[in-house]
C-alpha positions in Angstrom: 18.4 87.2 -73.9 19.8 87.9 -70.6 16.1 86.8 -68.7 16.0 83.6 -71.2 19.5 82.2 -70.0 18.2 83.6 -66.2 14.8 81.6 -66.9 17.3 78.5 -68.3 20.0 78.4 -65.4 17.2 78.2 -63.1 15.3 75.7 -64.8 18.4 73.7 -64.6 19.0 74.0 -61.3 15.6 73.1 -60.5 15.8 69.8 -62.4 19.0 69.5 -60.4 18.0 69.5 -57.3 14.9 67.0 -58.0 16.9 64.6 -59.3 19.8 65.0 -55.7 16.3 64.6 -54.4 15.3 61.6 -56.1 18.3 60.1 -56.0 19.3 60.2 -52.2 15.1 59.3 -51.3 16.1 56.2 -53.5 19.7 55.5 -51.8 17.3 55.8 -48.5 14.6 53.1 -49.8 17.0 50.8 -51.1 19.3 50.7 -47.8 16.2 50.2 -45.8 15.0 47.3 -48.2 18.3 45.7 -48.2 18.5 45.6 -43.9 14.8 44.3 -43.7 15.7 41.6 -45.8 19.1 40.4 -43.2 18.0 37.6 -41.3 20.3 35.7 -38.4 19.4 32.0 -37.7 21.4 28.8 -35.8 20.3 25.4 -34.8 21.6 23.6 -32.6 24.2 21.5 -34.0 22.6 18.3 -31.2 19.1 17.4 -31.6 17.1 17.3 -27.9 16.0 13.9 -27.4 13.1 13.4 -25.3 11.7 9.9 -23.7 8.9 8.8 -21.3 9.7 6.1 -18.7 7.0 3.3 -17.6 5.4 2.4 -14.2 3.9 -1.1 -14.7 3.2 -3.7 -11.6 2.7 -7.4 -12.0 1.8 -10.3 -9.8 3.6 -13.9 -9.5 2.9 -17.1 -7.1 6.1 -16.6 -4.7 8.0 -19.3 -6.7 9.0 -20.6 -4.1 8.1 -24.8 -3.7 5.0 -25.5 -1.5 3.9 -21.8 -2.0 2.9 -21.4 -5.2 -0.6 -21.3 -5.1 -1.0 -17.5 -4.7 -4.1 -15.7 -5.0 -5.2 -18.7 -7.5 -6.3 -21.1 -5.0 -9.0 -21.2 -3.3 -9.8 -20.7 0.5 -11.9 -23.8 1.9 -13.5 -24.8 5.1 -12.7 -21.8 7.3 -13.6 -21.8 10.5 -13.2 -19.0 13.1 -9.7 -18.9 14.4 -8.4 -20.0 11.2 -5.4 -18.3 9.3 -4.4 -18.9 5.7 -1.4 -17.6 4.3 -0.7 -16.5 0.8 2.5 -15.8 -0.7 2.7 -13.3 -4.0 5.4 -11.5 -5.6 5.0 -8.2 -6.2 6.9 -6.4 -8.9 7.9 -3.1 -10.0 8.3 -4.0 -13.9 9.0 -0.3 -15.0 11.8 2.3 -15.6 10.0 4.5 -13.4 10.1 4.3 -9.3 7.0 3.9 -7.8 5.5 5.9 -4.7 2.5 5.7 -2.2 1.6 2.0 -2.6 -2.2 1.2 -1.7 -3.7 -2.0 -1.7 -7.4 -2.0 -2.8 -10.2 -4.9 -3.5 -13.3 -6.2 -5.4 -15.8 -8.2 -4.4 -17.0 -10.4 -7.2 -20.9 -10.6 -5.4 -23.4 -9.7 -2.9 -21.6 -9.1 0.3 -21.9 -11.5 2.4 -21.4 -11.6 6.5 -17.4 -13.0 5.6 -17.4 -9.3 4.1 -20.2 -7.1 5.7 -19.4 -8.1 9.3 -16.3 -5.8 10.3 -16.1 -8.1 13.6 -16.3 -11.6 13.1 -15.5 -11.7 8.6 -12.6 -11.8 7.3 -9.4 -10.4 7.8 -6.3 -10.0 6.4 -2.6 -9.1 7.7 0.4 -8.7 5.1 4.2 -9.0 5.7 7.1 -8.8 3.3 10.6 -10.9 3.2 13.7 -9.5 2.1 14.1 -12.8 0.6 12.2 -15.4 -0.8 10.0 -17.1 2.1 10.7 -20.7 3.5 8.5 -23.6 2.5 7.4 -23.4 6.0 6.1 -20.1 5.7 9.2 -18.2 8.0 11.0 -15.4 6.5 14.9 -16.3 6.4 15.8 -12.6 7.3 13.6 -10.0 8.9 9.9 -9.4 8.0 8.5 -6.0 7.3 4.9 -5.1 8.5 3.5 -4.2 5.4 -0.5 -3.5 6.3 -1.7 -3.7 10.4 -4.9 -6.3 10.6 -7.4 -5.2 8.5 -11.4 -6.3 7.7 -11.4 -6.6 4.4 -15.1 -5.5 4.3 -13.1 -2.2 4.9 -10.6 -2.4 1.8 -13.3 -3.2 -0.3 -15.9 -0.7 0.8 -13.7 2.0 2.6 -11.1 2.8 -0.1 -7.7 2.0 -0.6 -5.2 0.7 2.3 -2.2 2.5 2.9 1.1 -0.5 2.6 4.3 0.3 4.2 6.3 -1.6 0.9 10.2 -2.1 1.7 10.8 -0.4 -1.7 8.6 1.0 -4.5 11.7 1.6 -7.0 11.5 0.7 -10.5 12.9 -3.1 -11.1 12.1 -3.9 -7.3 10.4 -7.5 -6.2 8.7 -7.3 -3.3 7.5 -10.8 -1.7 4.7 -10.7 0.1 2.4 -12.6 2.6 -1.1 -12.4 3.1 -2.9 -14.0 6.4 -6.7 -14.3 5.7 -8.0 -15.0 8.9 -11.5 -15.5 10.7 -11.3 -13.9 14.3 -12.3 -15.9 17.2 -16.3 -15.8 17.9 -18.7 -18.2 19.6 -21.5 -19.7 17.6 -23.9 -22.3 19.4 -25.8 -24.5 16.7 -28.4 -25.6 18.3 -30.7 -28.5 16.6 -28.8 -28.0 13.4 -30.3 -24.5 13.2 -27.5 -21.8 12.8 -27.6 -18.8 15.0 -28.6 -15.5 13.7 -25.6 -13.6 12.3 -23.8 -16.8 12.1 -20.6 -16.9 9.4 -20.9 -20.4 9.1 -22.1 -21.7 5.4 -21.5 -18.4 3.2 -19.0 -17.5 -0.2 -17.3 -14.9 -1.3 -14.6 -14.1 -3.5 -13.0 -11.2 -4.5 -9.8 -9.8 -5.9 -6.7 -7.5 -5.0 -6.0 -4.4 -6.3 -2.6 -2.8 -6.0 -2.0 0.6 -7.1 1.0 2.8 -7.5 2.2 6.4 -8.5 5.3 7.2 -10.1 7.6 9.1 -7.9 7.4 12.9 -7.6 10.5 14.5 -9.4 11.8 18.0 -8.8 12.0 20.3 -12.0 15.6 21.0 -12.5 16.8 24.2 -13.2 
C-alpha cells in the first residue's frame, strides 16, 4: 500500500510538472505571437506635391512698324558689300530659365558658293536691343554684341554658334538683329562670261536654329 500511494504521489507530480511545463512554453508562444503581430505606422498628415517646369523658345517679326518681315522675307539682288538687316524676337516662353544659347542652321539645298565659300558667301552679324528697335534700324538704348561676324557656311557645317544673349531667363524677350552681308570682293565679267568662283547668279536658303538648356540647379540639402 505504502509503494502504490509512493508510485501515485509521484505519478502526480509528474503530471504536474508537464503541465507548469506546458503551460509556461504556451504563455511563451502566445507572448511572442502577440509582439510579432504590433505594427507602428504614420503618414504624413501633407501630401508631397511634385511639378515639372517647361523650357520652350519661340520666334516673332520684331513688331515693330517697317520691321516686320523677319526671317519670312526673302533676301534679293545681293551684291558684294551689301548688308541686310533682320529683326526677330526671341522669346523665352517657359517656367524654366534657359542657359548656354547657341544659334545653329539648315541649309534647305546643295551648297552653293553664297554658303561653301568661307571668304567671299555670306555672313552674318547679330545684335540685341534692350528695347524694341527703331524703324530706322538704331537701337534706342545700348546694343549688345550677341554673335562676332560669322560665315554662315560655318554655322551650318561647323556646329552650333555660341550667342552672348542679354538674358536667357524664363519669360525673357530678347530682340534681335541679324546683318546678312556679302564681304567686299572684285569680280571682272568679262564678255558676259562670269569669272571662275564668281558669287554672282546663285540661291540658297536656309533656316535658323536656336537652342537652349534649362539652367543647372543645385540639389538642396
Amino acid at each position: 500500500m505504502t509503494r502504490y500511494l509512493a508510485r501515485a504521489a509521484n505519478s502526480f507530480a509528474l503530471r504536474l510538472i508537464i503541465a507548469i511545463c506546458g503551460g509556461v512554453g504556451g504563455a511563451a508562444w502566445v507572448s511572442s505571437s502577440v509582439f510579432a503581430a504590433l505594427t507602428a505606422v504614420v503618414t504624413s498628415p501633407i501630401p508631397t506635391s511634385v511639378s515639372t517646369g517647361t523650357i520652350t523658345l519661340t520666334l516673332a517679326p520684331s513688331g515693330v512698324n517697317g520691321l516686320l518681315g523677319g526671317f519670312s522675307t526673302p533676301i534679293t539682288n545681293m551684291a558684294p558689300g551689301d548688308r541686310v538687316n533682320r529683326y526677330i524676337n526671341l522669346v523665352n516662353g517657359g517656367t524654366i530659365d534657359g542657359a548656354s544659347p547657341k544659334l545653329g542652321a539648315l541649309n534647305n539645298e546643295l551648297a552653293t558658293p553664297l554658303l561653301s565659300d568661307t571668304t567671299n558667301g555670306l555672313q552674318v552679324t547679330i545684335f540685341s536691343c534692350p528695347l524694341a528697335w527703331n524703324i530706322n534700324g538704331t537701337c534706342p538704348g545700348t546694343p549688345n554684341a550677341v554673335a562676332p561676324i560669322t560665315p554662315i557656311y560655318s554655322i551650318i557645317f561647323g556646329g552650333y554658334l555660341s550667342l552672348n544673349l542679354p538674358s536667357t531667363a524664363a519669360g525673357a524677350i530678347t530682340r534681335l538683329k541679324f546683318t546678312i552681308s556679302l564681304p567686299n570682293n572684285n569680280e571682272v565679267v568679262n564678255d558676259g562670261v562670269l569669272p571662275t568662283g564668281s558669287i554672282q547668279g546663285f540661291m540658297n536658303s536656309f533656316s535658323w536654329v536656336f537652342m537652349e538648356n534649362p539652367k543647372n540647379v543645385s540639389t538642396n540639402s
